[in-house]
C-alpha positions as CSV (number, residue, x, y, z in Angstrom):
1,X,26.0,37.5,-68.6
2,X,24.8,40.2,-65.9
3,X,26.8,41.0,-62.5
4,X,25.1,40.4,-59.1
5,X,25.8,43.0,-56.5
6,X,27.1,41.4,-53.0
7,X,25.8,43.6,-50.1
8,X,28.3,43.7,-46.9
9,X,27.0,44.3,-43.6
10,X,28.5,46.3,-41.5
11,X,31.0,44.9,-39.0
12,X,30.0,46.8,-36.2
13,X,27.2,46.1,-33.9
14,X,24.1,47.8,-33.9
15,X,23.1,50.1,-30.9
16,X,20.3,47.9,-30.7
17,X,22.0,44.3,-29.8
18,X,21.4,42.8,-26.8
19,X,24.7,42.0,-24.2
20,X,26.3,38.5,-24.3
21,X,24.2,35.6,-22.4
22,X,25.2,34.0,-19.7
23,X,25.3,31.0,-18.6
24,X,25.9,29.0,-15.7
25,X,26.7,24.5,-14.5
26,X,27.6,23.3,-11.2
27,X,29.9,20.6,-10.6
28,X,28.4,18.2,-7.5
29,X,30.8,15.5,-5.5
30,X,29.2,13.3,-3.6
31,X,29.0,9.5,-2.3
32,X,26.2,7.1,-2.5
33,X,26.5,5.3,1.0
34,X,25.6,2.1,2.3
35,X,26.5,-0.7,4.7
36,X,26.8,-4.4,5.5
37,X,26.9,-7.0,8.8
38,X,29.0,-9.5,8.5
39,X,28.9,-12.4,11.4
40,X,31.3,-14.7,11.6
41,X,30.3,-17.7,13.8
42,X,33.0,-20.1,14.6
43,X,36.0,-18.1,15.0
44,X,37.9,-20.7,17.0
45,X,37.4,-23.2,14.1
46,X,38.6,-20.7,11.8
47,X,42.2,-20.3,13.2
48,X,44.6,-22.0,11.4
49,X,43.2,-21.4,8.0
50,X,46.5,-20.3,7.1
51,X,48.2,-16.8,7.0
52,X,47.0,-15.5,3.8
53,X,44.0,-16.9,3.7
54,X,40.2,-15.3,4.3
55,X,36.7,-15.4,5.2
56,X,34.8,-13.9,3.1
57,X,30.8,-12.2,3.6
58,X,28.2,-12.2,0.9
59,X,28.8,-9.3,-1.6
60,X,26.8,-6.6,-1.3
61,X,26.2,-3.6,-3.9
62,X,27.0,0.2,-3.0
63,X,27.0,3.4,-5.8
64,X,26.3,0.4,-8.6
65,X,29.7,-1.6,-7.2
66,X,29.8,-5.5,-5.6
67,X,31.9,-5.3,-2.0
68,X,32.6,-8.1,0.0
69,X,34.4,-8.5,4.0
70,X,37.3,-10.1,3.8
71,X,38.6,-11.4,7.5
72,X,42.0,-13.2,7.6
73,X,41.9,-15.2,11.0
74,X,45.3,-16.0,10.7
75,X,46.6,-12.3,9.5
76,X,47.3,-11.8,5.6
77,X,51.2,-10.9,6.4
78,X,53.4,-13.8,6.4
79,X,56.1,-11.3,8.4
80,X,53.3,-11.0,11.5
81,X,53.2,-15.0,12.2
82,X,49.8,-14.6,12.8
83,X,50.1,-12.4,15.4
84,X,47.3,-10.1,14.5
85,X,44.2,-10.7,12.4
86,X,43.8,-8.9,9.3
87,X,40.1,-7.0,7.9
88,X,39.9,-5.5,4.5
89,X,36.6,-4.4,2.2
90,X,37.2,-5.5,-1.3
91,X,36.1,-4.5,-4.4
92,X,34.1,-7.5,-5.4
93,X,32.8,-6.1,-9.6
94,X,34.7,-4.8,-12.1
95,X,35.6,-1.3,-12.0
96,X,38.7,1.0,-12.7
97,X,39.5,4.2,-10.3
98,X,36.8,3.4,-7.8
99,X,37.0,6.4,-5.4
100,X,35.2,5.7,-2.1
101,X,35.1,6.3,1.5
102,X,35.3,3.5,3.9
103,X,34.6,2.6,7.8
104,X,35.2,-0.7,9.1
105,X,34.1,-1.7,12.6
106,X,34.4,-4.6,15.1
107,X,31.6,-4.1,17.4
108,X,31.0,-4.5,20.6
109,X,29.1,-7.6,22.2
110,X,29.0,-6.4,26.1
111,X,26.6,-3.3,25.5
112,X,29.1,-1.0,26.6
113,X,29.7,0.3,22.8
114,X,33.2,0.1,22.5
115,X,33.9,-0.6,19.4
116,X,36.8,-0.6,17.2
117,X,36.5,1.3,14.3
118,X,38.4,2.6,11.8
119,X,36.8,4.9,9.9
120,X,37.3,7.7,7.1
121,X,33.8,8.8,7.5
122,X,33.7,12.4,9.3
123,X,37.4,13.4,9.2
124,X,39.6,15.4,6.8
125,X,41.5,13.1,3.8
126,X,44.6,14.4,3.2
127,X,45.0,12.8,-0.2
128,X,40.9,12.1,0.0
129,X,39.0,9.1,-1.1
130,X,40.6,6.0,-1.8
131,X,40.9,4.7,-5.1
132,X,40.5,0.9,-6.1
133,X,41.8,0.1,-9.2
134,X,40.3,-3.2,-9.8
135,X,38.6,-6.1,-9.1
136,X,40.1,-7.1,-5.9
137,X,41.6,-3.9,-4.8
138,X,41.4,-3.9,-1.2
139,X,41.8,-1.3,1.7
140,X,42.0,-2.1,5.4
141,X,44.4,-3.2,8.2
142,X,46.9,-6.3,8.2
143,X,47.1,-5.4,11.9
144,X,43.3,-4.7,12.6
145,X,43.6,-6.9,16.3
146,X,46.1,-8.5,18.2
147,X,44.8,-12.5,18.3
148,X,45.8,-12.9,21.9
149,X,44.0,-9.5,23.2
150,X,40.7,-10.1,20.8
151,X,40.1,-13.9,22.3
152,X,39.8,-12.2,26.0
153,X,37.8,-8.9,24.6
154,X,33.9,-8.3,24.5
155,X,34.6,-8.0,21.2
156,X,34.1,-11.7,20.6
157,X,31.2,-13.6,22.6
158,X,29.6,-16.3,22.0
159,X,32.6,-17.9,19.7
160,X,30.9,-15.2,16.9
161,X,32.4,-12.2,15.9
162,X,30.2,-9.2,14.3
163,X,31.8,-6.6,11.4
164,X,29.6,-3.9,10.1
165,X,31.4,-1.9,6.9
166,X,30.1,1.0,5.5
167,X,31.4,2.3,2.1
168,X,30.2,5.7,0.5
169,X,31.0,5.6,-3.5
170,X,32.3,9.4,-4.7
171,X,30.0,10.4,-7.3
172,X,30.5,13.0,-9.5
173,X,28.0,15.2,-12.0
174,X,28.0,18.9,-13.9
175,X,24.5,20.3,-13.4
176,X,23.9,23.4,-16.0
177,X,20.5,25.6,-16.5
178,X,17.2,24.4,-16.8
179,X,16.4,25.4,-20.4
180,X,12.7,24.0,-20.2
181,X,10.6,23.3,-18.0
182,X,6.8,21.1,-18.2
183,X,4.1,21.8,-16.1
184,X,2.6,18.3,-15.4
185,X,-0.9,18.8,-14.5
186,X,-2.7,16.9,-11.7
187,X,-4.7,13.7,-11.8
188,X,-7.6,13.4,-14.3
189,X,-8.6,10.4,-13.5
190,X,-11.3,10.6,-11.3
191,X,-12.9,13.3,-14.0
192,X,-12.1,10.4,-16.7
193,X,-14.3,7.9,-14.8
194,X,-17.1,10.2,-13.9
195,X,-17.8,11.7,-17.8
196,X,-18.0,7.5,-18.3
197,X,-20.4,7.4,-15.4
198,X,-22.2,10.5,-16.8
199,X,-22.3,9.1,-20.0
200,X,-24.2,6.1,-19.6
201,X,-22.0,4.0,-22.2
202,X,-20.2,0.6,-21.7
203,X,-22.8,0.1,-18.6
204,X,-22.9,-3.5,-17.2
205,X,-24.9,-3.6,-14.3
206,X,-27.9,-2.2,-12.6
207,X,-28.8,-1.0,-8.7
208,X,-31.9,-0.9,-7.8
209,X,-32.6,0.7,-4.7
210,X,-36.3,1.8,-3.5
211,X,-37.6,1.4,-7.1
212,X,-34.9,3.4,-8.8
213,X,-32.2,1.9,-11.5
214,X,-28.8,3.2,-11.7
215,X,-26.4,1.8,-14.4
216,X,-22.6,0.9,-13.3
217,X,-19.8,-0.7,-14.6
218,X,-18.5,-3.5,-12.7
219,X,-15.2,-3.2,-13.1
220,X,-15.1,0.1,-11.7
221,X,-17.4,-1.4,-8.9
222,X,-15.2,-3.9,-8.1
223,X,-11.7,-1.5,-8.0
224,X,-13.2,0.8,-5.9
225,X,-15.1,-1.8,-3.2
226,X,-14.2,-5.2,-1.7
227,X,-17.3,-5.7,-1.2
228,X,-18.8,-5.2,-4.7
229,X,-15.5,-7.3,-6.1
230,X,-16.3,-10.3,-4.3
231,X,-20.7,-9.8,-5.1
232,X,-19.6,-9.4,-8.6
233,X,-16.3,-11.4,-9.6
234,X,-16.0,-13.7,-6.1
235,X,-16.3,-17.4,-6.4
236,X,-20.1,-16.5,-5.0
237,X,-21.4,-14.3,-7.1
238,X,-24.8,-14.5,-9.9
239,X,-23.5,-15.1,-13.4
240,X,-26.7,-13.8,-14.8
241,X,-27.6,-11.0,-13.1
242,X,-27.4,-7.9,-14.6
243,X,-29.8,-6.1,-11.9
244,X,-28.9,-5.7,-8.1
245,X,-31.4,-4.9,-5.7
246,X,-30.1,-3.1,-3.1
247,X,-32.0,-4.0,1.0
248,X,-32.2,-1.4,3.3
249,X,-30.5,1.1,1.3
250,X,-32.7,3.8,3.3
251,X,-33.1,2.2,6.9
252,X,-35.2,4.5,9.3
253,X,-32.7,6.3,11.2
254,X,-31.9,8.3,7.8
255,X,-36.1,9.0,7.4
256,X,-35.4,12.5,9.2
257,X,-38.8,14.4,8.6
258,X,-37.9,17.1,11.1
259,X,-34.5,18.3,11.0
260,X,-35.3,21.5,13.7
261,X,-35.7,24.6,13.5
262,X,-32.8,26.8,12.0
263,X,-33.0,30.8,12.1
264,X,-36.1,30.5,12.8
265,X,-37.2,28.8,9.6
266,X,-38.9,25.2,10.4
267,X,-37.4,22.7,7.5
268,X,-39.8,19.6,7.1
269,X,-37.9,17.9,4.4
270,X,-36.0,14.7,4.1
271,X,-33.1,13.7,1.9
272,X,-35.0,12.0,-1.2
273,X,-34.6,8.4,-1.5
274,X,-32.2,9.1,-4.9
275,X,-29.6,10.4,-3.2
276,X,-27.7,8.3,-1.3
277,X,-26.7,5.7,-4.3
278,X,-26.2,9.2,-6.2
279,X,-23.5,10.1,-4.3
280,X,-22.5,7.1,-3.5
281,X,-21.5,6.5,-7.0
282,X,-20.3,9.6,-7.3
283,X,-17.6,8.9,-5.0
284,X,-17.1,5.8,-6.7
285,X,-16.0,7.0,-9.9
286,X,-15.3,10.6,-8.9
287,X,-13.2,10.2,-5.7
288,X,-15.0,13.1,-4.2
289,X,-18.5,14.1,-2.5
290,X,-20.4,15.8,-4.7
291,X,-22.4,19.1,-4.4
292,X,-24.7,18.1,-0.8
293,X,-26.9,21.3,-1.7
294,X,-27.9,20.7,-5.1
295,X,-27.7,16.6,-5.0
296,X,-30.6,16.9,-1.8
297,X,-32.5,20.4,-2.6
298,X,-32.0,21.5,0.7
299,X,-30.3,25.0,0.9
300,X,-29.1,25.2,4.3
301,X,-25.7,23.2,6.5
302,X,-28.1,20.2,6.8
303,X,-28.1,18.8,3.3
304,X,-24.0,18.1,4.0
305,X,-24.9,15.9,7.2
306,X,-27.8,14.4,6.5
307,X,-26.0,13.1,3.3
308,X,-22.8,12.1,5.4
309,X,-25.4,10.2,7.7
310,X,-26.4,8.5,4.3
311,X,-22.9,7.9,3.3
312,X,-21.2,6.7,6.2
313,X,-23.3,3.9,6.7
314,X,-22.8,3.0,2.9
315,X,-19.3,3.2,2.9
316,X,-19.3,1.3,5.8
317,X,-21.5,-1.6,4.0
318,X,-19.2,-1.3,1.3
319,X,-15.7,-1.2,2.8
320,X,-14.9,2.0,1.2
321,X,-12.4,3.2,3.7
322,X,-11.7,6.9,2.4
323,X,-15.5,7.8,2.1
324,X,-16.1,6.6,5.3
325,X,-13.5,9.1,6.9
326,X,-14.7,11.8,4.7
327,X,-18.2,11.4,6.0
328,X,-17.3,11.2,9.6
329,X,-14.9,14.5,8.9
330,X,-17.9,16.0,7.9
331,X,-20.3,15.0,10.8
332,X,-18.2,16.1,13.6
333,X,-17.3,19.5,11.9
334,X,-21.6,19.7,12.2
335,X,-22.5,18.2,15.4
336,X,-25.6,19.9,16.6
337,X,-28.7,19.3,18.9
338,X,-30.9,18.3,16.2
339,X,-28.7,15.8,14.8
340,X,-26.0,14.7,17.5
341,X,-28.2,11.8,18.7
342,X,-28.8,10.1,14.9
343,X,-24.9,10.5,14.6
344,X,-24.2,8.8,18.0
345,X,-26.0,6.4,17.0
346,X,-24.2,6.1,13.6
347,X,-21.1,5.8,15.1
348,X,-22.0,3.2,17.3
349,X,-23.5,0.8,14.7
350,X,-20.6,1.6,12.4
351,X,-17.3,1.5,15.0
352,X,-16.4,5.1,14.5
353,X,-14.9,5.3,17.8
354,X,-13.6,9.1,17.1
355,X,-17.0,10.9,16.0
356,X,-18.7,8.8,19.0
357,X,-16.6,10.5,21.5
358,X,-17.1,14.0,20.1
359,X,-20.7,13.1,20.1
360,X,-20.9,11.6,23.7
361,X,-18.9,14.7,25.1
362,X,-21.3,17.1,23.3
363,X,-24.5,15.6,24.3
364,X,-23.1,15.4,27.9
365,X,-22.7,19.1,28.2
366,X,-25.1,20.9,30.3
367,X,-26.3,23.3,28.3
368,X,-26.8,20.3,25.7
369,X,-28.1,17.6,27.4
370,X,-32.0,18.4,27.8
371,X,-32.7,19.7,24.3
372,X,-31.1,16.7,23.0
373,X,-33.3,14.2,24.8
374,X,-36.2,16.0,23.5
375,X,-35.3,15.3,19.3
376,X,-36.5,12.2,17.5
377,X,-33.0,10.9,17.2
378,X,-32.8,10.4,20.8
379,X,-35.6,8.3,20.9
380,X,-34.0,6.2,17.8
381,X,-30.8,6.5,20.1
382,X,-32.2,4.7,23.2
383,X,-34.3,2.1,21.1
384,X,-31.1,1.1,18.6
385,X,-28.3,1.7,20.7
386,X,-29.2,1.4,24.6
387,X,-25.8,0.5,25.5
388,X,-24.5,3.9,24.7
389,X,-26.8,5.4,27.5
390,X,-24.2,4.1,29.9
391,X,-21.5,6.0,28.3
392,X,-23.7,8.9,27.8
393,X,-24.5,9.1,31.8
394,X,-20.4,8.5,32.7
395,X,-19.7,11.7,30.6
396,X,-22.5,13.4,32.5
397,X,-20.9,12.3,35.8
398,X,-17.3,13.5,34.9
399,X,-18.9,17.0,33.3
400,X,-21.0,17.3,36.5
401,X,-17.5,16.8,38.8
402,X,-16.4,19.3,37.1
403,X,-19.2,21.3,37.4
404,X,-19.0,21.1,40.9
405,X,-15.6,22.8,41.2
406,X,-16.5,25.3,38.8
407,X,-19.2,26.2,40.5
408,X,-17.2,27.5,43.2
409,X,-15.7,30.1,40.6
410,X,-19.5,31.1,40.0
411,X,-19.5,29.7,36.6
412,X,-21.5,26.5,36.7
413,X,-24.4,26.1,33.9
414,X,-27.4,23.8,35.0
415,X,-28.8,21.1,33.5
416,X,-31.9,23.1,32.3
417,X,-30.4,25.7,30.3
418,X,-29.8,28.2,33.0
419,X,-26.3,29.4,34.7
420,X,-25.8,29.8,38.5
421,X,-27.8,33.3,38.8
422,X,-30.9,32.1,36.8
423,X,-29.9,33.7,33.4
424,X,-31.1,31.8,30.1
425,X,-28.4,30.2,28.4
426,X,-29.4,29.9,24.4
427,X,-29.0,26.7,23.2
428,X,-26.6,25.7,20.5
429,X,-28.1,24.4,17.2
């Protein structure tokens, strides 16, 4: 039978081992707090109840305990001869060493805010919290009020008395190291919807807007808009369609041929008629604008506001409250002469009250004013919206008072583009 060999390590440590670890844990003490009124209508009726015996509030739950008011109208010492009434917070559950903090308080019914409280909230515990040690335990007074001196007090009023308690449940937990940790990424779930949209599968319903089809889910349709919700699942809606036309998806004050002149380069394009329901969807299932640039083929700061034109009307139409801020972000971040007048009139058909008045007071400027009422959107302006004139000319009033004191200081600008010594002032696209 052969003999195997037993190797011993050695029992000292290598010059190589790392030092002892070490770790830490924290102990944490503290109370879960919360509070009750209790109102006790009647009091008069109440006297005579008997010494010993109690009114008592609804319970209420603090640090995963029942409490409960108890007020003794007739005191709850036989030895006072109901001299005084008594107040006491019970523990109203089961529990065994319930450590908690406690403040009960007779308020005040004048206004003046004197009330009576006894509290151990915000004051050092010599033998701290106090502990319950069952259902029914009790802490408070015997002697919380002399009867006599509390009938003639603005404590009571009414015949009502009013008794707010708070109690703050000592909580203790051990708290040692972190020995993982998980990054949670963020939400997906707009990408989720917009590969389905991308994808073309599980399509129930058509658009069709100026002779172009786009295919949409209704359910997601119907999450996302009021509007398409009731049009699709309402007590009104087709049961068998399965196209949608869509009116007036491109009304004539988005038909912008001339958008102005830029750097000197003349852009006479317009936003194709594709792109509105485009992004419009694309919001719808993405939760985000898409790319303005590439979604209208114009390379310049236009594409974003011509498309916000587009968009804020349609989420407007469609009750979709978040594009609808987006877009008007996005116009008054770009007002400009070429475009101001369209957008005021935007924001007029479509009650955005905040991108109107950035609008009004840039038109109204000076240096503004007469370039603006020479672009195609002013026309549209004073043809759609007439009433906004009005407001238009007010601003112009309150610039021009202003204007007028300025001009004292040698700084006034004219209404044709020129300052006070007959310099050009350049226009602001």
């Amino acid at each position: 039978m052969g003999m195997g060999r037993v190797c011993r390590g050695s029992s000292k440590p290598s010059s190589s081992s790392s030092s002892p670890s070490m770790t830490t844990s924290t102990s944490l003490t503290e109370t879960v707090n919360g509070s009750h009124q209790f109102k006790i209508n009647g009091y008069s009726l109440s006297k005579g109840l008997g010494i010993g015996k109690y009114i008592a509030s609804d319970t209420f739950m603090v640090g995963g305990y029942d409490w409960a008011i108890y007020f003794y109208p007739d005191g709850k010492s036989i030895e006072d001869n109901a001299t005084y009434v008594s107040l006491f917070i019970a523990l109203a559950s089961e529990g065994t060493d319930v450590r908690a903090l406690f403040e009960l308080t007779l308020l005040d019914q004048s206004g003046k805010e004197r009330h009576k409280v006894h509290s151990h909230f915000g004051r050092t515990l010599e033998s701290g919290p106090y502990t319950l040690k069952y259902r029914g335990s009790m802490w408070g007074y015997k002697r919380f009020f002399k009867r006599t001196a509390l009938e003639t007090s603005d404590y009571l009023k009414d015949d009502c008395l009013s008794v707010h308690c708070s109690v703050g449940v000592v909580r203790s937990r051990t708290e040692g190291p972190k020995i993982y940790s998980i990054t949670v990424p963020s939400s997906d779930i707009g990408q989720n919807f917009g590969q389905i949209l991308e994808s073309g599968k599980g399509t129930d319903v058509n658009f069709e807007v100026d002779g172009e089809i786009f295919a949409a889910h209704k359910l997601v349709l119907a999450a996302r808009s009021p509007v398409f919700r009731a049009q699709l699942f309402g007590p009104m809606k087709d049961r068998n369609a399965q196209c949608i036309k869509v009116e007036d998806m491109e009304a004539p004050v988005f038909k912008v041929s001339n958008c102005g002149a830029i750097e000197d380069d003349y852009i006479s394009t317009s936003v194709k008629p594709e792109c509105s329901p485009k992004a419009l969807l694309h919001f719808i299932y993405w939760d985000d604008l898409p790319d303005m640039q590439a979604l209208t083929g114009l390379n310049s700061k236009w594409a974003s506001t011509l498309m916000a034109q587009h968009l804020l009307a349609a989420a407007d139409r469609y009750g979709l409250e978040r594009l609808r801020l987006l877009s008007e972000a996005i116009l008054c971040d770009d007002v400009a002469i070429n475009t101001v007048a369209t957008t005021l009139a935007l924001a007029e058909q479509h009650h955005c009250f905040q991108l109107k008045s950035v609008c009004l007071k840039f038109v109204a400027l000076p240096e503004n004013l007469r370039a603006v009422m020479q672009t195609d959107g002013f026309e549209y302006l004073k043809e759609s919206c007439p009433s906004v004139l009005t407001e238009l000319l007010e601003y112009v009033v309150k610039i021009g008072e202003h204007s007028i004191i300025a001009c004292r200081n040698g700084n006034e600008v004219m209404l044709d583009g020129s300052d006070v010594n007959g310099r050009r002032v350049k226009q602001r696209i």
